[in-house]
mmCIF file of the N, C-alpha and C atoms, coordinates in Angstrom:
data_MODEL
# 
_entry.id   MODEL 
# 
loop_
_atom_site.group_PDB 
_atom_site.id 
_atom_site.type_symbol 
_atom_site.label_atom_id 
_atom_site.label_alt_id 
_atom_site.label_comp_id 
_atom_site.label_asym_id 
_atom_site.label_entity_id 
_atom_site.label_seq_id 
_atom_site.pdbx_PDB_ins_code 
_atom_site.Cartn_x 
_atom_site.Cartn_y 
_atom_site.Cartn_z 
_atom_site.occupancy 
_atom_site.B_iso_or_equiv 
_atom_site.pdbx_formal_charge 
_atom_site.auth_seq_id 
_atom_site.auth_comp_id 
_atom_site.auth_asym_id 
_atom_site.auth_atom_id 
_atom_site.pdbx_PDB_model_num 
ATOM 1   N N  . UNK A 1 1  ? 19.866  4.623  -18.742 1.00 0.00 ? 1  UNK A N  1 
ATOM 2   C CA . UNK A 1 1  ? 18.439  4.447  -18.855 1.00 0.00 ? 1  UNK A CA 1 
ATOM 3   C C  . UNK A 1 1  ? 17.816  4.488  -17.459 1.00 0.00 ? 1  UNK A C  1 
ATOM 4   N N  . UNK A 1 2  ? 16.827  5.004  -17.028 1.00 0.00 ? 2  UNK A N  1 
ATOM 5   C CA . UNK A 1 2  ? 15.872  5.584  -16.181 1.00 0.00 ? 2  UNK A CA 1 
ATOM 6   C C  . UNK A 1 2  ? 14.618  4.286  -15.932 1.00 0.00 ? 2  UNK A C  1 
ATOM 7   N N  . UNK A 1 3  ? 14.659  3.806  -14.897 1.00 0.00 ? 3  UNK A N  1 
ATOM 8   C CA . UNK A 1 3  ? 13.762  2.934  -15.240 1.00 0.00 ? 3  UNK A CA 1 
ATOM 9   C C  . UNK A 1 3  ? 12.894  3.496  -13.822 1.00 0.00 ? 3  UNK A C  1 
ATOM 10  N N  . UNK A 1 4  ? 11.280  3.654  -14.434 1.00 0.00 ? 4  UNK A N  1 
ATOM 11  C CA . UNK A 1 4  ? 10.165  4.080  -13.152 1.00 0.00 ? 4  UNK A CA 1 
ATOM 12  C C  . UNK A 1 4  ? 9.633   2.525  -12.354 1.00 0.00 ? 4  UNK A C  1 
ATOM 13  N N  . UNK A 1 5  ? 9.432   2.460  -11.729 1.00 0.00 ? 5  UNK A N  1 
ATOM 14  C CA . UNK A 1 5  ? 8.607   1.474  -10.845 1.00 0.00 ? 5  UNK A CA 1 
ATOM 15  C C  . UNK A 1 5  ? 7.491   2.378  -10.563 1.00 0.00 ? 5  UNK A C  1 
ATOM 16  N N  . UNK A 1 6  ? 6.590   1.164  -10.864 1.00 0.00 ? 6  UNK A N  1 
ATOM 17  C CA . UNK A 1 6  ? 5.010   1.400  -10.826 1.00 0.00 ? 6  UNK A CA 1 
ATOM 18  C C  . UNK A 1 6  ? 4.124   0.502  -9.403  1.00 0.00 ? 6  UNK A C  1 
ATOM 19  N N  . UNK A 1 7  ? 3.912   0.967  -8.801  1.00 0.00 ? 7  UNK A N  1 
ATOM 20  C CA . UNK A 1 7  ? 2.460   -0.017 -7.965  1.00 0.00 ? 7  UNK A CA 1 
ATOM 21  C C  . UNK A 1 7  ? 1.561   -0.580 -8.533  1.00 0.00 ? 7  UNK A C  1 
ATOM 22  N N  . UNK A 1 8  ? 0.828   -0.009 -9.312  1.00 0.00 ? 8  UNK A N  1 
ATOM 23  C CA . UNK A 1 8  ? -0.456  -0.368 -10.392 1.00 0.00 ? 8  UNK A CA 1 
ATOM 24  C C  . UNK A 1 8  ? -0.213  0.252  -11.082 1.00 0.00 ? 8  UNK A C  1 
ATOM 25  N N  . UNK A 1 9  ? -0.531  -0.094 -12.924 1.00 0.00 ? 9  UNK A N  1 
ATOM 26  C CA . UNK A 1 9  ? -0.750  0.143  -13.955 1.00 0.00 ? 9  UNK A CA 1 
ATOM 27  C C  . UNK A 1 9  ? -1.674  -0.414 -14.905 1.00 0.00 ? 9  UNK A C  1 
ATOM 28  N N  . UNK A 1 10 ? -2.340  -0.060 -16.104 1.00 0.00 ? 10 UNK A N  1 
ATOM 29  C CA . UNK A 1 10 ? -3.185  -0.594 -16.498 1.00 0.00 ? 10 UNK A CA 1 
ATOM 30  C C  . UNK A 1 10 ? -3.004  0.268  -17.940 1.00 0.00 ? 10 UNK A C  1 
ATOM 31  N N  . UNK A 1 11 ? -3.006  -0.469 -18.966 1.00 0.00 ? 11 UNK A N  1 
ATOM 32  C CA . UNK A 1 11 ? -2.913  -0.080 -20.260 1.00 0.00 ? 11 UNK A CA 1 
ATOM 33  C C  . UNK A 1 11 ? -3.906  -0.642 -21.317 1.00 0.00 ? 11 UNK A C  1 
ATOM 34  N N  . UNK A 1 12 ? -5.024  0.382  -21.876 1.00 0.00 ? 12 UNK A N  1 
ATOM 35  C CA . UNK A 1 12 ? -5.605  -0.125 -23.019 1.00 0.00 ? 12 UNK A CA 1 
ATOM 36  C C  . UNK A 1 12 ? -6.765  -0.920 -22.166 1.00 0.00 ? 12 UNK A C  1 
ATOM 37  N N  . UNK A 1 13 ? -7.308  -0.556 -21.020 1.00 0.00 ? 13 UNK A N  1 
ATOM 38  C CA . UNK A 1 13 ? -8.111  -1.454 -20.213 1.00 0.00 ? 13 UNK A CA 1 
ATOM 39  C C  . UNK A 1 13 ? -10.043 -1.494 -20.881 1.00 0.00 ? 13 UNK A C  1 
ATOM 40  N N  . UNK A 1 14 ? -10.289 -2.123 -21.241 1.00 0.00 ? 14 UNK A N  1 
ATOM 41  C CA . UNK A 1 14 ? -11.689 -1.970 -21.752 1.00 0.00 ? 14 UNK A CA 1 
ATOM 42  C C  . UNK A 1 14 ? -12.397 -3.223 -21.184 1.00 0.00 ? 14 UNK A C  1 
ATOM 43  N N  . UNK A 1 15 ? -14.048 -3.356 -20.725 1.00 0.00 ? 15 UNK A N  1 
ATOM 44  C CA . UNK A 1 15 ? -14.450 -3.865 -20.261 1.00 0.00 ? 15 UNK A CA 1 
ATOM 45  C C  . UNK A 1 15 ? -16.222 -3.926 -20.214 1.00 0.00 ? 15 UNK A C  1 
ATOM 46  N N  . UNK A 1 16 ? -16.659 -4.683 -20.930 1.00 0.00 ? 16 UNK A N  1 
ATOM 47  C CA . UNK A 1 16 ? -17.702 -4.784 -20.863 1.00 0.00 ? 16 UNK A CA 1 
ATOM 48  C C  . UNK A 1 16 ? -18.824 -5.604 -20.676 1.00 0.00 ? 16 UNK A C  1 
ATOM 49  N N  . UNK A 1 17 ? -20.007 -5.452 -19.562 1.00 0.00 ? 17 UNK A N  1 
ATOM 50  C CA . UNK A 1 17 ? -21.046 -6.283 -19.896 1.00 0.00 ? 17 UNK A CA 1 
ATOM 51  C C  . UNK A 1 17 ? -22.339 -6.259 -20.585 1.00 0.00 ? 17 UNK A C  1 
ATOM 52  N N  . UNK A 1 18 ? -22.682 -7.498 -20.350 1.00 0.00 ? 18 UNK A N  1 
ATOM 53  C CA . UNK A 1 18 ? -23.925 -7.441 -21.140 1.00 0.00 ? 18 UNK A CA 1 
ATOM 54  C C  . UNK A 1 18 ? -24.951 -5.844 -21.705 1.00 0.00 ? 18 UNK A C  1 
ATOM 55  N N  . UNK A 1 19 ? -24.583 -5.585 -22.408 1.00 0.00 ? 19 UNK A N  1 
ATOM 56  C CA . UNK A 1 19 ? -25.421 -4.270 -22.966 1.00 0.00 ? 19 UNK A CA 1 
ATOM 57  C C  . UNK A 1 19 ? -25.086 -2.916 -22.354 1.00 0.00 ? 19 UNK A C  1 
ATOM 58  N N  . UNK A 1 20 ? -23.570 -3.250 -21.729 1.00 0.00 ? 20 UNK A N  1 
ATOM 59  C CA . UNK A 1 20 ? -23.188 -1.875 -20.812 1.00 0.00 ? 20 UNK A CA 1 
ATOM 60  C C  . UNK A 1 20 ? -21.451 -1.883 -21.422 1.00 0.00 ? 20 UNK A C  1 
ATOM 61  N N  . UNK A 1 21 ? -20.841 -0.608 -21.641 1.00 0.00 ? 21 UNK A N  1 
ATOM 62  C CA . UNK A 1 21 ? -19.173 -0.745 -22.324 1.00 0.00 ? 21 UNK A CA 1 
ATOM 63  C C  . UNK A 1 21 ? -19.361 0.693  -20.871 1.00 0.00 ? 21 UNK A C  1 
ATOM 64  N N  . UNK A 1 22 ? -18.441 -0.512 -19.783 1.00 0.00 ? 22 UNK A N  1 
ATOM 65  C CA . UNK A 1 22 ? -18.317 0.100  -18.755 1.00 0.00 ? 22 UNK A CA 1 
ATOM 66  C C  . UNK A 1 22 ? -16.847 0.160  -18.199 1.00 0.00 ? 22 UNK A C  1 
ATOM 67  N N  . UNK A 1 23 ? -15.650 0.500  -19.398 1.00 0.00 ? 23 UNK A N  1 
ATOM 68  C CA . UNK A 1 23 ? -14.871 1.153  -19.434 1.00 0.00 ? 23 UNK A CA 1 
ATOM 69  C C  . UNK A 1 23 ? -13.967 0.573  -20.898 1.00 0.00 ? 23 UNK A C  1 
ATOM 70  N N  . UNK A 1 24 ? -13.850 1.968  -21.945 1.00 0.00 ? 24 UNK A N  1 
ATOM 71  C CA . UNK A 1 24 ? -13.359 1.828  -22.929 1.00 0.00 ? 24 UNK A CA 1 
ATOM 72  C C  . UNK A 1 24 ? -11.887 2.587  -23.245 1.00 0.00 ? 24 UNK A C  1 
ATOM 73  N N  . UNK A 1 25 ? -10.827 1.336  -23.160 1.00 0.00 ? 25 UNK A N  1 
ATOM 74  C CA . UNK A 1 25 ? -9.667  2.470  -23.767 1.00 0.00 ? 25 UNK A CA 1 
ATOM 75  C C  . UNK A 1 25 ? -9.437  2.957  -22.586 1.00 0.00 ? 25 UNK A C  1 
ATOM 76  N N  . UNK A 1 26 ? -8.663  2.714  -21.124 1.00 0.00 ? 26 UNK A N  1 
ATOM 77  C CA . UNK A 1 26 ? -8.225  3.178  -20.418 1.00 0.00 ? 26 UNK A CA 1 
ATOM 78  C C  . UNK A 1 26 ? -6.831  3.019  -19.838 1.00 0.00 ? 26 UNK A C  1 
ATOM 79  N N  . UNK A 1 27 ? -6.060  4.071  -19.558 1.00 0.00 ? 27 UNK A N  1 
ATOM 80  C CA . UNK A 1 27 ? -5.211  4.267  -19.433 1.00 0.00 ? 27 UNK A CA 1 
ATOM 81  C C  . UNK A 1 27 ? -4.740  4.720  -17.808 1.00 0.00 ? 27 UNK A C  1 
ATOM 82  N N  . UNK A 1 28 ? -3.803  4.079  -16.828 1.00 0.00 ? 28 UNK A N  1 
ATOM 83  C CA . UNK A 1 28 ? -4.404  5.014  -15.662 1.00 0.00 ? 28 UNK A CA 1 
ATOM 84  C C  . UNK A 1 28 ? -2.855  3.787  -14.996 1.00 0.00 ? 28 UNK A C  1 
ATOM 85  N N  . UNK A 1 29 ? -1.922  4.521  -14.600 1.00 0.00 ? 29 UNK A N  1 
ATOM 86  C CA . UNK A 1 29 ? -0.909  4.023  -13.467 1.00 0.00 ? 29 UNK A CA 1 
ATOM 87  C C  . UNK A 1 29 ? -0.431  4.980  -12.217 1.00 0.00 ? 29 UNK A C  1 
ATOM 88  N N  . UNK A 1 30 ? -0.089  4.358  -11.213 1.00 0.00 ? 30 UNK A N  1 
ATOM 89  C CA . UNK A 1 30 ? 0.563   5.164  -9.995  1.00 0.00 ? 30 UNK A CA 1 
ATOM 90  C C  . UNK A 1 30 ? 1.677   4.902  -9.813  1.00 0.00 ? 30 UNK A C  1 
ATOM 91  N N  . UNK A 1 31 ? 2.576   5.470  -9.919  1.00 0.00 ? 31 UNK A N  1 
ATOM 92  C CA . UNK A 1 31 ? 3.723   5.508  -9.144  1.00 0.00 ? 31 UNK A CA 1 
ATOM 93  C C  . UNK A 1 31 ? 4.222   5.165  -7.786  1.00 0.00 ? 31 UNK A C  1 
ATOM 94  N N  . UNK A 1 32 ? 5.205   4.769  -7.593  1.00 0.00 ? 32 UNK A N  1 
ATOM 95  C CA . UNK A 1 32 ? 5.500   4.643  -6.326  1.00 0.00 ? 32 UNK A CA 1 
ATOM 96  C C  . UNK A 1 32 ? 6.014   6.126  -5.848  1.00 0.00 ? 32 UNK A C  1 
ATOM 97  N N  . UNK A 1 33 ? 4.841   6.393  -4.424  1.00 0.00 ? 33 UNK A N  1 
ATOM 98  C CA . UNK A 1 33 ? 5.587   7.942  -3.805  1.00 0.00 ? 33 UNK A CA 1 
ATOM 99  C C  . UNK A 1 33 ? 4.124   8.836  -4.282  1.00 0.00 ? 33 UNK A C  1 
ATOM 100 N N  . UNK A 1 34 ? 3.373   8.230  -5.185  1.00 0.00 ? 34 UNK A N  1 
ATOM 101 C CA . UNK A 1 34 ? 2.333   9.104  -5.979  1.00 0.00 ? 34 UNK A CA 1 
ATOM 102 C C  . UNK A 1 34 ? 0.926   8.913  -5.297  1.00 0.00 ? 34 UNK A C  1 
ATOM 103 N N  . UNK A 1 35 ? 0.147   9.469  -4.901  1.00 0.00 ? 35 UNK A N  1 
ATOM 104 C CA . UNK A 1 35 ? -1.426  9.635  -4.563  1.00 0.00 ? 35 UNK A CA 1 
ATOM 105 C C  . UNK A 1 35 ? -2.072  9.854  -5.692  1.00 0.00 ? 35 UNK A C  1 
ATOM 106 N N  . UNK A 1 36 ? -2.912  9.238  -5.773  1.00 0.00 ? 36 UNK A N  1 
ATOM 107 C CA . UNK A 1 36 ? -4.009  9.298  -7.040  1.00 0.00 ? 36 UNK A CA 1 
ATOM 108 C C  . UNK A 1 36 ? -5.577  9.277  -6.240  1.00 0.00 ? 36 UNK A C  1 
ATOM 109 N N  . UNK A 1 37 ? -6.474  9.609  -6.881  1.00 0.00 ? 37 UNK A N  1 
ATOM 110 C CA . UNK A 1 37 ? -7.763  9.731  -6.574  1.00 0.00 ? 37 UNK A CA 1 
ATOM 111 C C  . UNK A 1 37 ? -8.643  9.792  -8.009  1.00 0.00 ? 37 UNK A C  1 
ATOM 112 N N  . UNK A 1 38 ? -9.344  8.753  -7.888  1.00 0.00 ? 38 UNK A N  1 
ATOM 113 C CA . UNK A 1 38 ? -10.487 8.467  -8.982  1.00 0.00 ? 38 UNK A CA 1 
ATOM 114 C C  . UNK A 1 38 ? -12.027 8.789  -8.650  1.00 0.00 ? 38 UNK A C  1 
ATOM 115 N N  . UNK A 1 39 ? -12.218 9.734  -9.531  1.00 0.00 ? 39 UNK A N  1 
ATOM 116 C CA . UNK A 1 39 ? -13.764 10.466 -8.919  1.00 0.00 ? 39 UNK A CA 1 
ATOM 117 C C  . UNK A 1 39 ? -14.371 10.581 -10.324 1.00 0.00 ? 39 UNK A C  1 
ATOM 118 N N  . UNK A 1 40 ? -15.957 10.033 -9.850  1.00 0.00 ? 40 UNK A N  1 
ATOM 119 C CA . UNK A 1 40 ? -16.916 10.229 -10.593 1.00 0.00 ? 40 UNK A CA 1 
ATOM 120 C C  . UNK A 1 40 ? -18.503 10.327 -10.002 1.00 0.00 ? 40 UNK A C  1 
ATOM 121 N N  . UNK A 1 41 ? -19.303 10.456 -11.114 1.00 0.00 ? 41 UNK A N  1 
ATOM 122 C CA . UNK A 1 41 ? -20.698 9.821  -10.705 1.00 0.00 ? 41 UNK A CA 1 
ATOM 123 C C  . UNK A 1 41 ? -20.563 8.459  -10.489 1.00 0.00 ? 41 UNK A C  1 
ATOM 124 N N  . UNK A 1 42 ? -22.022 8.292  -9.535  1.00 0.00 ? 42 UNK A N  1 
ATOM 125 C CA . UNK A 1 42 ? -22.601 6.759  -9.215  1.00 0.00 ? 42 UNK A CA 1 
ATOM 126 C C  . UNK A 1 42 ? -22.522 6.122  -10.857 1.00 0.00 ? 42 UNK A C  1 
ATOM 127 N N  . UNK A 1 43 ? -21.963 4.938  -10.844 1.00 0.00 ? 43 UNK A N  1 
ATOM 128 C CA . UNK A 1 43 ? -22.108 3.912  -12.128 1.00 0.00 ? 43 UNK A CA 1 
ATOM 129 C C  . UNK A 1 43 ? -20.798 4.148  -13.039 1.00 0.00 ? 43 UNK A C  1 
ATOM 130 N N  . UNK A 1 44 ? -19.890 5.311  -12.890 1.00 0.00 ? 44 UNK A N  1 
ATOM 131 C CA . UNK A 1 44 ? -19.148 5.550  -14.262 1.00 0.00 ? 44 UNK A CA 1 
ATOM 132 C C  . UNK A 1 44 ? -17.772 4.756  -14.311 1.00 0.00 ? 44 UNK A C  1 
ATOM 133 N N  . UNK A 1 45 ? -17.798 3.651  -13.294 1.00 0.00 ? 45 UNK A N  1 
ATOM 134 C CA . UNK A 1 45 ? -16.843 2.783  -13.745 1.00 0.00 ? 45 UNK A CA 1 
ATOM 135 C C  . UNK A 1 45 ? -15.457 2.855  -12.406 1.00 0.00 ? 45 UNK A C  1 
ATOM 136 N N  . UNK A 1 46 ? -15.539 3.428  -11.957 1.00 0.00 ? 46 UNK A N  1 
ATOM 137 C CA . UNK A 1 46 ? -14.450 3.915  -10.722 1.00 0.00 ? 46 UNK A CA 1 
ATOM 138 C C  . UNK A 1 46 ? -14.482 2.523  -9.778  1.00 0.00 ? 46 UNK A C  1 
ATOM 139 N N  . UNK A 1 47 ? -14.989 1.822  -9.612  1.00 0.00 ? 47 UNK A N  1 
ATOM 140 C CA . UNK A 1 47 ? -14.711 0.381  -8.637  1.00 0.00 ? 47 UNK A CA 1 
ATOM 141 C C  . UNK A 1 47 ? -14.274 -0.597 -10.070 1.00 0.00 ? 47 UNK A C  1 
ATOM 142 N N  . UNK A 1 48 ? -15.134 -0.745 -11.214 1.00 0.00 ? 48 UNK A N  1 
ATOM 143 C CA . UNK A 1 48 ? -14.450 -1.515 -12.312 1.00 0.00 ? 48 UNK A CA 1 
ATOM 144 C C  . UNK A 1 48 ? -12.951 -1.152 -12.652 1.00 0.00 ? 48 UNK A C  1 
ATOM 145 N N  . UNK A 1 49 ? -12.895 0.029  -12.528 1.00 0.00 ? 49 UNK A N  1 
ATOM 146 C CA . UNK A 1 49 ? -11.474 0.402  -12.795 1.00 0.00 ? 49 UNK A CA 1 
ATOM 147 C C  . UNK A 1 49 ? -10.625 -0.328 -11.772 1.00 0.00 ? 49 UNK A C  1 
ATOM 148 N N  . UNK A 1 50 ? -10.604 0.102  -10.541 1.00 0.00 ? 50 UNK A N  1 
ATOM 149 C CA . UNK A 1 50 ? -9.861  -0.698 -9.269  1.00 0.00 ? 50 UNK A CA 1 
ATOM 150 C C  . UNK A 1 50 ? -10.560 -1.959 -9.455  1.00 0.00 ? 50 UNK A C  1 
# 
């Protein structure tokens, strides 16, 4: 069996405030050794995510 090590992971992440669903159902891990980059518009959740 193969086992990965992760740095960050996040499964099923949803989050919301008052009158805003400012991240639904997210899915999103890095690897160790892996570069990732999270890009969006202003507001779409990219600092809530981190």
């Amino acid at each position: 069996m193969v086992t990965e090590k992760r740095t960050l992971e996040t499964k099923n992440c949803s989050i919301e405030f008052p009158g805003v669903k400012a991240l639904d159902n997210v899915n999103f891990s890095v690897s160790v050794g892996e570069i990732r980059a999270v890009v969006g518009a202003n507001g779409a959740g990219k600092s809530t995510l981190m």
